[in-house]
C-alpha positions in Angstrom: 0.0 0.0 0.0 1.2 3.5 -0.7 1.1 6.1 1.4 0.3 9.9 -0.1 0.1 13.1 1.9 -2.4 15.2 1.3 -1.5 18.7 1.6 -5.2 20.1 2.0 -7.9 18.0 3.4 -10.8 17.0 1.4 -9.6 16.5 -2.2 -12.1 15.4 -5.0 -11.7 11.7 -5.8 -10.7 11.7 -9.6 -7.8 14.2 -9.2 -6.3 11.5 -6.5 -6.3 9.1 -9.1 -5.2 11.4 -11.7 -2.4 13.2 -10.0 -1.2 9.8 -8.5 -0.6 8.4 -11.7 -3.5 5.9 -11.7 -4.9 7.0 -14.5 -3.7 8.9 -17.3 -6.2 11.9 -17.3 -9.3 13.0 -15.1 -11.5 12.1 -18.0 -10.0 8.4 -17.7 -10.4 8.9 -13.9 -14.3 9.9 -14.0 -15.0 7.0 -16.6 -13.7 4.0 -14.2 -15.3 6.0 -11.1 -18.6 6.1 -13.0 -18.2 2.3 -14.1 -17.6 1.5 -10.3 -14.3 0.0 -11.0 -13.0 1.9 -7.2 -13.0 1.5 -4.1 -13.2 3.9 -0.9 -12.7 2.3 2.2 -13.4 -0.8 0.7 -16.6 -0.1 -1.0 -17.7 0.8 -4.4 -17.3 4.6 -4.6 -19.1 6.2 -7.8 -19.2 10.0 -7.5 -16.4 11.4 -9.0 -16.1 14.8 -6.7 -16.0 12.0 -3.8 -14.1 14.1 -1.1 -11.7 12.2 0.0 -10.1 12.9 3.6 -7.0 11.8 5.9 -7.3 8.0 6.5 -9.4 6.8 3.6 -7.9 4.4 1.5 -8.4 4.1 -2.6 -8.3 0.8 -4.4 -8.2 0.5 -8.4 -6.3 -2.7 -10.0 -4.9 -4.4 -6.9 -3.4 -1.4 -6.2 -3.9 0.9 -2.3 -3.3 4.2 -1.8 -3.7 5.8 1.9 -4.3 8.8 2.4 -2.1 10.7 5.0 -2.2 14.6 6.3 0.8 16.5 5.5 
C-alpha cells in the first residue's frame, strides 16, 4: 500500500487518481469511477467529486493508496 500526503484536506476523488498516476487523465479517472471499478474504504465509490479525507484508502487494480495529512 502506498502512502500519499495530502497537503489540504478534502480532495475530490478523480484528481487523486489522476495526479497519482493511476490513470492517465481526469476524464479516464471519472470513466472508471462512474463504471464502479474503485473503491473507498473498501466499498464501491461512484461520485467522481467524492471528497476524499486523511485515513481513507483508494483501491483500483490491486493497487492501495492511503491517504495521510501533510
Amino acid at each position: 500500500m502506498r502512502e500519499v500526503k495530502i497537503t489540504k484536506e478534502s480532495v475530490e476523488l478523480y484528481k487523486i487518481l489522476k495526479f497519482e498516476g493511476l490513470v492517465s487523465s481526469g476524464g479516464e479517472a471519472k470513466t472508471i469511477i462512474d463504471h464502479g471499478q474503485v473503491l473507498v474504504n473498501g466499498e464501491v465509490e461512484t461520485r467522481r467529486r467524492k471528497k476524499i479525507l486523511s485515513g481513507d484508502i483508494i483501491e483500483y487494480m490491486n493497487k492501495k493508496l492511503k491517504i495521510l495529512p501533510k
